[in-house]
C-alpha positions in Angstrom: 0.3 19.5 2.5 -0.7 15.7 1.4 -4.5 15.7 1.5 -6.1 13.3 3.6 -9.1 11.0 3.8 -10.9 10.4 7.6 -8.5 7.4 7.5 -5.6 9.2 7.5 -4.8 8.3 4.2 -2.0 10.0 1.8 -4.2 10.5 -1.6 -1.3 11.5 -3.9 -0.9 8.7 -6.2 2.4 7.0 -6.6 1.6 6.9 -10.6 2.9 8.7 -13.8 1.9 11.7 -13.6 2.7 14.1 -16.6 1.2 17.8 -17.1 -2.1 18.2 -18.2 -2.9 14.7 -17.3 -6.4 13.9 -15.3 -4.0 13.3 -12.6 -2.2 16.2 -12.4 -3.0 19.2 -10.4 -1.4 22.3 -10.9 -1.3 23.6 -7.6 1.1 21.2 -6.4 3.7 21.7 -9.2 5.3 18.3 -8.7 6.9 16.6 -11.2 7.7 12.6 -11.1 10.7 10.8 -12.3 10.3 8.4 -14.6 13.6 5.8 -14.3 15.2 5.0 -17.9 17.8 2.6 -18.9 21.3 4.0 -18.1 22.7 4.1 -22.0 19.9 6.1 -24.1 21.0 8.9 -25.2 23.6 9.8 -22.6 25.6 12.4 -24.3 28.9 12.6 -22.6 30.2 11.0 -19.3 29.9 14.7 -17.8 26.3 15.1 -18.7 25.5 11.5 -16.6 28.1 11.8 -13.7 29.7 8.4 -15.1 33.2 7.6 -15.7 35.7 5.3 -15.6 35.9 4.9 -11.7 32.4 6.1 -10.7 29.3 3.7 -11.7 25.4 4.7 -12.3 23.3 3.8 -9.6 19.3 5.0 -11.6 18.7 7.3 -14.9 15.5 9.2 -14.4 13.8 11.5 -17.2 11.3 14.1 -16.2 8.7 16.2 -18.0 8.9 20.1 -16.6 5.7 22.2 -18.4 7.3 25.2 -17.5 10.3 25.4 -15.4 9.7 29.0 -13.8 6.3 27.9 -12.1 8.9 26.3 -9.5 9.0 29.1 -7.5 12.1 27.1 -4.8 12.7 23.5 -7.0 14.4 20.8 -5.4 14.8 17.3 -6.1 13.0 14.9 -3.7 15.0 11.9 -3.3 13.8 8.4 -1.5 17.1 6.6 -1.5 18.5 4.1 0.9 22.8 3.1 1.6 24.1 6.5 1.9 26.3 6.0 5.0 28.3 9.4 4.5 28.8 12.6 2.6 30.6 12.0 -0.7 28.9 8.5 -1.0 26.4 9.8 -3.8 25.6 12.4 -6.3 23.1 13.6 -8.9 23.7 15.6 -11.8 20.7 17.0 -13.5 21.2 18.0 -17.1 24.6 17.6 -16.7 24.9 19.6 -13.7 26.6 17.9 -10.4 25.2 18.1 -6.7 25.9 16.3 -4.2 23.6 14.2 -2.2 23.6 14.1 1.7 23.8 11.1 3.7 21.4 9.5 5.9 21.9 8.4 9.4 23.5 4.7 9.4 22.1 4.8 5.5 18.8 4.1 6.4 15.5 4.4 4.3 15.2 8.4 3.6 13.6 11.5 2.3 16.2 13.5 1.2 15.3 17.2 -0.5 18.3 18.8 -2.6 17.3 22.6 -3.4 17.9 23.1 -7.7 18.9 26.0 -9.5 16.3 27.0 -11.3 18.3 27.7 -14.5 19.4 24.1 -14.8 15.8 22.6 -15.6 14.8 23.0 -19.0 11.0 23.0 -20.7 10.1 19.4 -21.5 12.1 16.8 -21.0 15.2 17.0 -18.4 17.7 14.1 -17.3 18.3 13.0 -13.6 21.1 10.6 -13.3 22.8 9.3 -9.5 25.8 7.6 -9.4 28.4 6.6 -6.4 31.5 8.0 -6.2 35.1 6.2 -7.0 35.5 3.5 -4.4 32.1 4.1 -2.4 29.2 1.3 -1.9 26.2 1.4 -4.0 23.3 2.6 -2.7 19.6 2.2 -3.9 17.1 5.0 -5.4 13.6 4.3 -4.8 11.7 6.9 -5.8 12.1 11.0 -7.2 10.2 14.0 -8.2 10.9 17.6 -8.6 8.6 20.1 -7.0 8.8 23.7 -5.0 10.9 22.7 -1.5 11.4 25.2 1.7 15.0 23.7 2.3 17.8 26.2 1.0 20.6 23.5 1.3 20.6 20.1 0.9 19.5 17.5 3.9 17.6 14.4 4.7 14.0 15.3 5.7 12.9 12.2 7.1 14.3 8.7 8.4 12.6 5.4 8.5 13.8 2.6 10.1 11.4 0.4 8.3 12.5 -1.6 5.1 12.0 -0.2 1.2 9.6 -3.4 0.9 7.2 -1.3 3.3 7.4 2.2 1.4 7.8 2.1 -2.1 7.2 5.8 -3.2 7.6 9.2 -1.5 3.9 9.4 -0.7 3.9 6.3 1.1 7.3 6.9 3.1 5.6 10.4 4.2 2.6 8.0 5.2 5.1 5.4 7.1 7.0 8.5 8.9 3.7 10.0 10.0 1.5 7.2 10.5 -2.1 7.6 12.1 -3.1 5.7 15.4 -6.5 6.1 15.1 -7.2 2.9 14.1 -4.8 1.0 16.0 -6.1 -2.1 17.9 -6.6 -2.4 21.5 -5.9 -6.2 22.9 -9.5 -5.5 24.7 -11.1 -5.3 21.3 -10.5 -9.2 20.3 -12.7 -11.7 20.0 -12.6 -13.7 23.4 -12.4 -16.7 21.5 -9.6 -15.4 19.1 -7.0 -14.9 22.5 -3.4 -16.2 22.6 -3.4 -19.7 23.8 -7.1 -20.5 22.1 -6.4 -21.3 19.0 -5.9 -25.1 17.7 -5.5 -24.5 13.9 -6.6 -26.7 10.8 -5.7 -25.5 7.3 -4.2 -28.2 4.9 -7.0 -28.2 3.2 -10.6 -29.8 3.1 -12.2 -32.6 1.2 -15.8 -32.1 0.4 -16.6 -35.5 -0.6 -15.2 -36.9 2.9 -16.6 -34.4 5.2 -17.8 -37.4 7.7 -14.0 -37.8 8.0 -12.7 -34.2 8.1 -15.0 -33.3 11.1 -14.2 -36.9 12.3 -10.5 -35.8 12.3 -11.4 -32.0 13.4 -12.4 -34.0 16.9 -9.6 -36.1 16.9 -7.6 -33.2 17.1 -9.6 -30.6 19.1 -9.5 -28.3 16.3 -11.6 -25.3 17.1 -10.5 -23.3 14.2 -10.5 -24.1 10.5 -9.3 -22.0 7.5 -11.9 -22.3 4.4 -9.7 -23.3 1.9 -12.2 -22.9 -0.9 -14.0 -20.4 -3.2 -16.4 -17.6 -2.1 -19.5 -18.1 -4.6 -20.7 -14.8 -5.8 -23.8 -16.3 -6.4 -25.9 -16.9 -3.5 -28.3 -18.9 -5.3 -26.6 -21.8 -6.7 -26.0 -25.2 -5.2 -21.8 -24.3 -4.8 -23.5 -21.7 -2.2 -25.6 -24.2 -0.6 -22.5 -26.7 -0.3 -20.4 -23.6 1.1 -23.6 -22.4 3.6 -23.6 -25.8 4.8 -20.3 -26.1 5.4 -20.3 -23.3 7.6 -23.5 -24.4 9.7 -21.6 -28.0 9.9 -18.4 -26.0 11.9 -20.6 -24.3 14.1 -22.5 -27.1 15.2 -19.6 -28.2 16.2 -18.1 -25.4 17.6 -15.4 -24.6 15.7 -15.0 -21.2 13.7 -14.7 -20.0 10.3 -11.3 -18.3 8.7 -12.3 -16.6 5.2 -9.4 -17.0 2.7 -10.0 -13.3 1.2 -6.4 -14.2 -0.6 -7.6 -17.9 -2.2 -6.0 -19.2 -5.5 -9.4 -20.5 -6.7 -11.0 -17.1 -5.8 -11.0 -14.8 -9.2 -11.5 -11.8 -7.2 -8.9 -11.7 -3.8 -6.6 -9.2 -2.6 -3.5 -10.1 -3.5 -3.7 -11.2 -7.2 -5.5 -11.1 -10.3 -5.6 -14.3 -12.4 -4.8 -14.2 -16.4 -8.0 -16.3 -16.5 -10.0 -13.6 -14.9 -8.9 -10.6 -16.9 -9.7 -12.7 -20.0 -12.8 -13.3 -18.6 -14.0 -10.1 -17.7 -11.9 -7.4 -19.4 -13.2 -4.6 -17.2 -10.4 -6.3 -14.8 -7.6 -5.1 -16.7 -8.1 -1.6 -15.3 -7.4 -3.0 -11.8 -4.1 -4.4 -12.4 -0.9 -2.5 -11.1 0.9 -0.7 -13.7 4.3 0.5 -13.4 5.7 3.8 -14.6 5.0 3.3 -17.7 2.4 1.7 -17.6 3.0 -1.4 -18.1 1.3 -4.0 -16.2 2.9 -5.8 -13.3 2.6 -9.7 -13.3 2.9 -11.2 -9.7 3.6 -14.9 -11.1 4.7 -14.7 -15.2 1.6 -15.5 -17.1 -0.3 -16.6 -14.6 -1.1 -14.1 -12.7 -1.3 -9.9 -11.9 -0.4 -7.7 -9.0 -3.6 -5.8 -8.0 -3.6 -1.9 -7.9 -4.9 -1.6 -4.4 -5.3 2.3 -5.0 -8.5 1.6 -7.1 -11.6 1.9 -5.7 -13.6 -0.3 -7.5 -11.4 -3.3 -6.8 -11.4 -2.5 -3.5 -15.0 -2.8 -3.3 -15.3 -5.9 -5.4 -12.9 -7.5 -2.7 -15.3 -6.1 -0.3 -18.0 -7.8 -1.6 -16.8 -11.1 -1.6 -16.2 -10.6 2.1 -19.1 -9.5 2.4 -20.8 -12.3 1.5 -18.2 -14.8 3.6 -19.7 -12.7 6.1 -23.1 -12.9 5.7 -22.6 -16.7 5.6 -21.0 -16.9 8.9 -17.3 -16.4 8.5 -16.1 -15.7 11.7 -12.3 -14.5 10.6 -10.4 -12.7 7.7 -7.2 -13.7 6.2 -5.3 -11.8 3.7 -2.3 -13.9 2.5 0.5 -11.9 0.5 -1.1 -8.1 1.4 1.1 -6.2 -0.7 1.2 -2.9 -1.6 1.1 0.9 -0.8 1.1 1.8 3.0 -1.6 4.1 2.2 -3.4 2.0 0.2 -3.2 -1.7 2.4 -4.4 0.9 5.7 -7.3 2.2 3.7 -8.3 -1.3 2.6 -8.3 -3.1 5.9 -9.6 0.4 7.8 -12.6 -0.3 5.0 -12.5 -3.9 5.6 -13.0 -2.7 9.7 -16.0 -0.5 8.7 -17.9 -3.4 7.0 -17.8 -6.0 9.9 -18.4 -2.5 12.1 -21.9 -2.1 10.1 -22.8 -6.0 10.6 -22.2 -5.4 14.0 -19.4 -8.0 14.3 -16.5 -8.3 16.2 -13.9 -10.2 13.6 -10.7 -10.5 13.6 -8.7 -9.5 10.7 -5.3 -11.2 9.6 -3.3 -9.2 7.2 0.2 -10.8 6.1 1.5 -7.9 5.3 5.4 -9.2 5.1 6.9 -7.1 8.5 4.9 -3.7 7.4 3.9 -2.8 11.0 2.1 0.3 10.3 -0.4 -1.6 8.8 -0.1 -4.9 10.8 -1.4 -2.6 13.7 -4.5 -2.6 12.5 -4.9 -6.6 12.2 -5.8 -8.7 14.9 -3.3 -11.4 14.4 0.1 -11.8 12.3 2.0 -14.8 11.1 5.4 -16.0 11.1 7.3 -17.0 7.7 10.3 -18.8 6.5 10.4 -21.2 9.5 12.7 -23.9 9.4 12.1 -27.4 11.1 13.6 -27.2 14.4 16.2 -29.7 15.9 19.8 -31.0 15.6 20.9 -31.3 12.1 24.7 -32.1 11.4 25.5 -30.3 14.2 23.9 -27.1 13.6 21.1 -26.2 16.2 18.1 -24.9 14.2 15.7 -22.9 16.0 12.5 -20.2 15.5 12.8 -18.2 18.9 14.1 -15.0 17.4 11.2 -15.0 14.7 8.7 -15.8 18.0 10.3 -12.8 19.8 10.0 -10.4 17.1 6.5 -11.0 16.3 5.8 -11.0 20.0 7.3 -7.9 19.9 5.4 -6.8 16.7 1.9 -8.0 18.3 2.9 -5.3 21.5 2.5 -8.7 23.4 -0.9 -10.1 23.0 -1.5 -10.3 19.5 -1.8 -13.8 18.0 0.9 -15.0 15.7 1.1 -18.1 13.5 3.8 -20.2 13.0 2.9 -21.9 9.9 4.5 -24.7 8.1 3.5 -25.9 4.7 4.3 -27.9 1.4 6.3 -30.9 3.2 5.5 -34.7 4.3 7.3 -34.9 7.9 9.5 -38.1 8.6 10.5 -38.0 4.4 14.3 -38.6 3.9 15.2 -34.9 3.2 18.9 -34.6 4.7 19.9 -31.6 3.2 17.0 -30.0 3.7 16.6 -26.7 5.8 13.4 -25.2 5.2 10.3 -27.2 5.9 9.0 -26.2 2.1 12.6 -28.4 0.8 11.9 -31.6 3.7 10.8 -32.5 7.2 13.1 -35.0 9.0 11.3 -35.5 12.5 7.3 -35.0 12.2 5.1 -32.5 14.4 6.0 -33.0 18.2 8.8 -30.2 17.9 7.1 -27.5 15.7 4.0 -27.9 18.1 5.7 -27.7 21.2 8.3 -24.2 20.3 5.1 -22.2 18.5 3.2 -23.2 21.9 6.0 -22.2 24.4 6.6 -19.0 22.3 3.0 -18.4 22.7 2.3 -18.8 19.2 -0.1 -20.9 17.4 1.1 -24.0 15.0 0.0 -24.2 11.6 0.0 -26.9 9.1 -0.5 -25.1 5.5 -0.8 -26.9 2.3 0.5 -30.3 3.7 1.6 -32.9 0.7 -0.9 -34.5 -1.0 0.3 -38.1 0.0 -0.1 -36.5 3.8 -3.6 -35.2 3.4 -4.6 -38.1 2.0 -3.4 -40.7 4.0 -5.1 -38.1 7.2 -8.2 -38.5 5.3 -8.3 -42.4 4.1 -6.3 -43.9 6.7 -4.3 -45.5 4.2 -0.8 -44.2 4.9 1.4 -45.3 8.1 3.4 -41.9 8.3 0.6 -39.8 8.0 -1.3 -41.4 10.6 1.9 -41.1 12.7 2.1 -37.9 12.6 -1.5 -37.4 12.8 -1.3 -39.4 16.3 0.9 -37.2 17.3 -0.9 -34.1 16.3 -3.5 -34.9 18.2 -1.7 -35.5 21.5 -0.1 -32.7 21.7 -3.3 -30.6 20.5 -5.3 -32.5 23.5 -2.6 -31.6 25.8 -2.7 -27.6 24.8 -6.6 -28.1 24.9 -6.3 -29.1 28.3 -3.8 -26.8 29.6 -5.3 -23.7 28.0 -5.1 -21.9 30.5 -1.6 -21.8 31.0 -1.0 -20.1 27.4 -3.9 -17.2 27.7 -3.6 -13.7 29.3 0.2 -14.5 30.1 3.4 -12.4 29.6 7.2 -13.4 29.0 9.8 -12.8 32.0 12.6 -10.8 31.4 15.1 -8.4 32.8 17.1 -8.2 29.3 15.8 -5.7 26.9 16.9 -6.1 23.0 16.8 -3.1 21.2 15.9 -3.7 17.9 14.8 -2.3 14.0 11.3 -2.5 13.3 11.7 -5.6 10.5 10.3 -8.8 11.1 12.6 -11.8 10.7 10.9 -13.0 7.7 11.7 -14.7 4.8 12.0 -11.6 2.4 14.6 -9.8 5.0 18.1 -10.6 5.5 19.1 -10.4 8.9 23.3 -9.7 10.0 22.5 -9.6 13.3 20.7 -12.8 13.1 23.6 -15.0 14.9 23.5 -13.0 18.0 19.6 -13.1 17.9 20.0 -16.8 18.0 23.2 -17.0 20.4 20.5 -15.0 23.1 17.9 -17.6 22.7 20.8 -20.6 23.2 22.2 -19.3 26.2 18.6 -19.1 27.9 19.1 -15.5 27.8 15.3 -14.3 28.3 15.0 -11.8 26.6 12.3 -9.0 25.1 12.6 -7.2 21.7 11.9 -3.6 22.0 11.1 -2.3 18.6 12.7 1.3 18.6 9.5 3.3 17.1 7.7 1.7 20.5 10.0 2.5 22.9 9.1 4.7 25.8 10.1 5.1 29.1 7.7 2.8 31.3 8.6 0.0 28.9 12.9 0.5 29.4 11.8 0.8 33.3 11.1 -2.7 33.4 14.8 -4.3 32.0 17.7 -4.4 34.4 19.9 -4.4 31.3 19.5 -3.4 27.4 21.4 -5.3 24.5 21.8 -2.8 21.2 22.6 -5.2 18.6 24.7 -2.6 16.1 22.4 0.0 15.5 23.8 2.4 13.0 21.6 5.2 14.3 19.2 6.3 16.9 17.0 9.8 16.9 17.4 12.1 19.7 13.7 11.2 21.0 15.3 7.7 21.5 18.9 8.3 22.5 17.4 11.1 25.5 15.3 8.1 26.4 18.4 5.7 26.6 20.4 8.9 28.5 17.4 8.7 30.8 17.3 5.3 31.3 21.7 4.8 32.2 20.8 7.7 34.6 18.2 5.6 36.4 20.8 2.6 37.1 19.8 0.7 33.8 22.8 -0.8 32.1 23.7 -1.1 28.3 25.5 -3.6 26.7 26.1 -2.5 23.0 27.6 -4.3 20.4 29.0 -2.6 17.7 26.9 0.4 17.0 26.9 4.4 16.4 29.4 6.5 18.7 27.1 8.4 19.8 25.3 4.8 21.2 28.7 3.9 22.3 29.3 7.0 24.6 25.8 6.2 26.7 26.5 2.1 27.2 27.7 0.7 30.3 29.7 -1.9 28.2 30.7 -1.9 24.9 31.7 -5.1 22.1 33.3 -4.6 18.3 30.3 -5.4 15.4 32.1 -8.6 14.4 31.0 -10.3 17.7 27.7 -10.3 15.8 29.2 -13.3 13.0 31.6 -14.5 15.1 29.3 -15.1 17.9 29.4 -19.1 17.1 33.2 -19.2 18.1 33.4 -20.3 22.0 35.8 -17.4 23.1 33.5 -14.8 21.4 30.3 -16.1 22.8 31.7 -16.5 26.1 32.9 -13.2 26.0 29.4 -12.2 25.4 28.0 -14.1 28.0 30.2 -12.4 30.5 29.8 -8.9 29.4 25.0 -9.6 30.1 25.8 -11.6 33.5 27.9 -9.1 34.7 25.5 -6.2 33.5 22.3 -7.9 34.0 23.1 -10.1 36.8 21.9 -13.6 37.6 19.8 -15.1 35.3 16.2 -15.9 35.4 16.5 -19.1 34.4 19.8 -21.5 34.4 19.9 -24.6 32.8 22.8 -27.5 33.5 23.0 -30.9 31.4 20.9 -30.1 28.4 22.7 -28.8 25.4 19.9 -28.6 23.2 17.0 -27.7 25.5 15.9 -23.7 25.6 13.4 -22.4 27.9 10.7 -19.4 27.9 9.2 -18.1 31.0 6.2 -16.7 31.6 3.4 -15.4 34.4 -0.6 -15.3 34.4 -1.7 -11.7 34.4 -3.3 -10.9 37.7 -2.3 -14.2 39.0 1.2 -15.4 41.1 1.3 -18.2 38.1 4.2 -18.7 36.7 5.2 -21.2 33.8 8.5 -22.4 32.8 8.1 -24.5 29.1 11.3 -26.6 28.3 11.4 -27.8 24.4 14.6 -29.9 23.6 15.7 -30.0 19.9 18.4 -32.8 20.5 18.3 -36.3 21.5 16.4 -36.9 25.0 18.2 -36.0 28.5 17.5 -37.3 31.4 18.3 -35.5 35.0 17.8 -31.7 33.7 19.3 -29.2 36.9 17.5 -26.2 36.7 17.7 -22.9 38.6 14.8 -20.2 38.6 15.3 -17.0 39.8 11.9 -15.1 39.9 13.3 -11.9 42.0 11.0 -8.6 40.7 7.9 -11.5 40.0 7.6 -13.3 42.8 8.5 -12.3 46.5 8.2 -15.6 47.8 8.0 -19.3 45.9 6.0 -22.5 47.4 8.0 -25.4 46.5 5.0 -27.8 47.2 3.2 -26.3 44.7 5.5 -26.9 41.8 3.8 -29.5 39.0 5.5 -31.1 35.8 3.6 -31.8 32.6 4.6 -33.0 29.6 2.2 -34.4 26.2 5.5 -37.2 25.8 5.4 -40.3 27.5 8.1 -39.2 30.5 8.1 -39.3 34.3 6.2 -36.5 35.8 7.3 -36.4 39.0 9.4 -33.3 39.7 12.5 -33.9 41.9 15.2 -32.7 44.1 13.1 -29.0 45.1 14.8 -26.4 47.0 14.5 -22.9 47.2 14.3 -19.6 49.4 12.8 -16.1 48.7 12.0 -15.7 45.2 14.7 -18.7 44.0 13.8 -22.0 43.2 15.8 -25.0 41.9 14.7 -28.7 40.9 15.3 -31.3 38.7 13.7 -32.7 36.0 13.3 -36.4 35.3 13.4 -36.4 31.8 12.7 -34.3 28.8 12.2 -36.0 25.5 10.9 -33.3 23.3 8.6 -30.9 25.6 8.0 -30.3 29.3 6.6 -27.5 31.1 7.0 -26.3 35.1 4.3 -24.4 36.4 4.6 -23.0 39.4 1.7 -22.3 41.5 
């Protein structure tokens, strides 16, 4: 058994770990593989499991003290890609076995029993390879050590991604992850809500401070990230400048976001600067090391990965915190938290118990790149890789899957932030795709999709010629798209209360992996993610570690986007849910998925989704499972819509962003049946921050439907009915 911290924490070390070693403990007689380059010393083809037709997938050595203390060996394998028996095999000291699949080839720990004669005293050779015509597959981590399984067998499945459990210890921390310190939505900050915050963090200019708080009014900025270094010092005049700072923002009501990951900042979670360690050599024992070793740059000469595992960095981190603390900071945010499972949980559960003993209430963001076992115990989580959204040649470029994932991520009331960074909006960019390559359009759009999608819009590391011109004044596009931020910030200021305590409508259900769309994940089932949000298809993501029964109850109609496997916890829950009347729609997917659905499309509706006959196939297959829609659109190509209700309250709000040109004379149809019994068409209201008729015409409705036009929508509109 792993021992344990209180936190929960797996304290096996994923290091080198050799006999005899101050690491090494006797007891637990396991033995970790230590990859080598495929062509030292191979021998034969035999001896390595390569031939002609068969290629090398990872060549592991490992150090055996004395082979008989094994009372059971068996080769622990974290491996990911093998879809099917045959796929894979190991041969250790020239001896074959075979390796068993996982389900659908996910992430998994997979335990081949040895014979003890084949492991020799000292060093012995562990090479997988794939067999003839089979797809690769990927080895992420292996040790020898005493096993109860007799034959061969996966132990353990994950769903999540390798990125989120490097080594066997942390997989067996992912697989059996402890709630304990999960966050309750009742334990935020009142002021830290969904719908509260109006962000500022593209930078700040001491010497013009008159005109940054100038600008923070402007705007209605309540929240500002400090963009600058934590002085270890309390005593010095940088201090007093970074005290004062701090006393300026409260004055003026607006809180304080620590940057515990700052480039400036020689001590900060997610790197360790050359400049530091040369500086203070007692820093070289906290940088990451790999197997050998070695130490592990994060950014080629610049700059280290941090070994999170090490106490005393930990605590140096915390200090710095600390002292942000103790200042006034009023928010944590860790930018780039990467590492361990085991080790990230155990720094922000530390991280908890300082602001615990201050007896503050701060909320913690920890960008921890889609690991959701430790994302659970942040307070908020932020979207990556966003693209500007709109029209371009053609090709409609949206966030809304990203927005439902995290939604989905934050179990529906943590706050997300959609950040944008590194590009002057309105430049002449025409390829470009990615805000970080080009902006074509400014700040209207961005705003108005992370605001309907109940996220919060972020500006990050704007260009210098747009910072500055925000700060002088000197620079027509930058004040432009300043003007603009502020208008649309006034307008959420003073509609706040139509983006707090609310929840999406939905009667479709999409059953999903646990990986956030981000910008380190590929995504295949991307185009039908996208295809939901362009049909005005409302739909939820269900991730499938969170489902349960109450949650499926609420969905007329489930959409299983080629899932390659499902446990039995979660296929009995699906049995139980087609036995209530609930309907699935899958699309490509296992056979055992396929025997429970109500309707059933091939996998390649997934890419071809953007041909008309496919996607109207698709449409026909959810109407007819799931019935009328809550929301139907007519004469607006471009425009998508998100629906949601007040908690507590009959409130319901309709927010309509168009990414195309401006239409005039939008038909819309709202079907609230299971939300509202009964809808007051006098008490229907149109808003908008764009300069557009807000009259509301042509109103009719009965029972729970309602149906109306709307004037005009530029880039952003939103219905709220009362």
């Amino acid at each position: 058994m792993i021992p344990k911290d209180r936190y929960g924490v797996a304290l096996v070390a994923s290091l080198l770990v050799f006999p005899g070693s101050a690491m090494y403990s006797a007891p637990a007689k396991t033995y970790q593989c230590i990859s080598v380059s495929g062509g030292s010393d191979r021998g034969s083809a035999g001896a390595t499991g390569r031939d002609s037709r068969s290629g090398e997938v990872r060549a592991y050595v490992v150090v055996v003290d004395i082979p008989g203390a094994l009372a059971n060996p068996g080769l622990v394998v974290l491996a990911e890609g093998l879809k099917a028996a045959g796929v894979g095999r190991v041969d250790l000291n020239g001896n074959p076995y075979e390796i068993p699949p996982s389900p659908g080839g996910l992430l998994a720990k997979i335990v081949i029993p040895l014979r003890p004669d084949h492991l020799r005293a000292g060093l012995n050779r562990v090479v997988f390879s794939r067999s003839v015509g089979a797809e690769s597959y990927q080895v992420v981590d292996a040790r020898i050590e005493d096993v109860t399984e007799r034959t061969g067998r996966d132990a353990r499945v994950t769903y999540l991604p390798v990125s989120a459990a490097t080594t066997i210890a942390d997989f067996d921390f992912v697989t059996n992850p402890d709630s304990t310190n999960k966050r309750k939505e009742s334990e935020l900050a009142d002021w830290a809500q969904r719908g509260k915050l109006r962000f500022y963090r593209a930078g700040v200019d001491l010497a013009l401070l008159n005109r940054m708080f100038e600008m923070f009014k402007e705007a209605h900025i309540n929240v500002v990230m400090l963009q600058m270094p934590t002085p270890t010092d309390t005593q010095t005049q940088e201090y007093k400048t970074y005290k004062d700072f701090f006393d300026r923002c409260h004055a003026a009501g607006i809180k304080i976001m620590y940057d515990g990951g700052n480039g400036a900042q020689p001590i900060r979670l997610n790197s360790i600067s050359l400049e530091s360690v040369l500086l203070y050599p007692y820093m070289r024992d906290w940088i990451s090391k790999d197997e050998y070793g070695i130490p592990r740059w994060r950014t080629p000469r610049r700059a280290f990965w941090p070994d999170l595992s090490n106490k005393d960095y930990r605590n140096e981190v915390l200090k710095v915190a600390e002292i942000a603390l103790d200042a006034g900071a009023d928010a944590f945010y860790y930018d780039w938290a990467i590492g361990g499972t085991a080790d990230l949980v155990r720094f922000f559960a530390e991280l908890r118990d300082l602001t615990n003993r201050k007896n503050k209430n701060i909320p913690m963001y920890g960008n921890c790149k889609g690991n959701i076992v430790v994302e659970e115990l942040c307070d908020f989580t932020k979207t990556e890789a966003i693209e500007e959204p709109g029209v371009w040649d053609g090709k409609w470029v949206n966030n809304v899957a990203q927005a439902r994932f995290y939604y989905a991520a934050g179990d529906g009331w943590k706050p997300y932030e959609s950040k944008y960074e590194g590009a002057d909006p309105g430049a002449p960019h025409p390829g470009a795709h990615d805000v970080k390559d080009g902006m074509k359009c400014g700040w209207k759009r961005p705003m108005a999709e992370a605001w309907a999608f109940q996220s919060h819009w972020v500006i990050a590391e704007a260009g210098r010629t747009m910072f500055q011109g925000w700060v002088q004044k000197d620079n027509h596009l930058a004040m432009t798209a300043w003007s603009d931020i502020c208008r649309y910030n006034t307008f959420f200021d003073e509609n706040e209360d139509l983006s707090t305590n609310v929840r999406t409508v939905s009667n479709v259900g999409l059953v999903a992996l646990p990986a956030i769309p981000s910008f380190e994940l590929h995504l295949p089932r991307a185009p039908l993610y996208n295809a939901l949000g362009e049909l005005n298809f409302l739909y939820d993501v269900l991730l499938i570690p969170k489902l349960n029964e109450k949650d499926l109850a609420a969905y007329k109609t489930l959409v299983i986007p080629d899932i390659a496997w499902l446990d039995d916890i979660h296929l009995r829950l699906l049995e139980d849910y087609r036995r209530s009347g609930g309907q699935i729609l899958t699309v490509g997917s296992s056979e055992a998925i396929r025997k429970i659905s109500s309707a059933t499309l091939p996998a390649s509706t997934i890419q071809d989704i953007q041909k008309q006959s496919v996607r109207d196939e698709f449409k026909r297959e959810l109407l007819r499972l799931s019935g009328d829609p809550v929301i139907a659109v007519q004469n607006a190509e471009y425009v998508t819509v998100n629906v949601v209700r007040k908690s507590g309250s009959p409130k319901v709000i309709a927010h309509f962003i168009n990414y195309g040109k401006p239409v005039d004379n939008v038909t819309v149809r709202l079907n609230l049946r299971g939300t509202s019994k009964q809808i007051d068409t006098t008490r229907i209201r149109l808003l908008s921050p764009d300069d557009v008729s807000k009259q509301i015409r042509d109103v009719s409705g009965r029972g729970p439907e309602v149906a109306f036009t709307i004037p005009s929508i530029d880039v952003y509109d939103v219905v709220v009915i009362d």
